[in-house]
Phi, psi and omega in degrees: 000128186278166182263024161248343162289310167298340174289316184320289177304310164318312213276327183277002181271335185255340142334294160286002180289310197289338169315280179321292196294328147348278182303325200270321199266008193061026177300175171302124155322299203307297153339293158004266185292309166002288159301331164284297168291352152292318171331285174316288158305008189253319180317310211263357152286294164331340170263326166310330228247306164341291176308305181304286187284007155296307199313331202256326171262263201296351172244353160312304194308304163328308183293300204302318197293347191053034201231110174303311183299343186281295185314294172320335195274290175274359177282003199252346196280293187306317188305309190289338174274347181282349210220352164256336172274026185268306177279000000 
């Protein structure tokens, strides 16, 4: 995992801490939920970013070795994640 996907995944970490301190203080929802959707977006870059260095390492890898079960192997990997971000 490169270290600007973990700088991310930190910044959202701190995000959501400050979310938590929101709620004990009672702040306005609105606000909040604000915040919860940077959340979410910062998450779903992190998850794009993610994805891109699968795509750039382990199915790179995957082609190059010329070993079909490997292949088949992560395409079956993509399909199911692709069919869990469908619910």
């Amino acid at each position: 995992m490169s270290a600007s996907t973990i700088n991310r995944l930190k910044r959202s970490e701190g995000q959501i801490r400050g979310i938590i301190k929101m709620l004990e203080e009672g702040r306005y929802c609105i606000d909040i939920l604000q915040q919860m959707q940077a959340v979410k977006a910062a998450l779903a870059r992190a998850e794009s970013q993610l994805l891109m260095e699968h795509a750039q390492t382990c199915i790179e890898d995957a082609i190059a070795s010329g070993n079909a079960a490997a292949q088949r192997e992560k395409v079956v990997e993509l399909i199911d994640l692709f069919d869990k971000l469908k619910r």
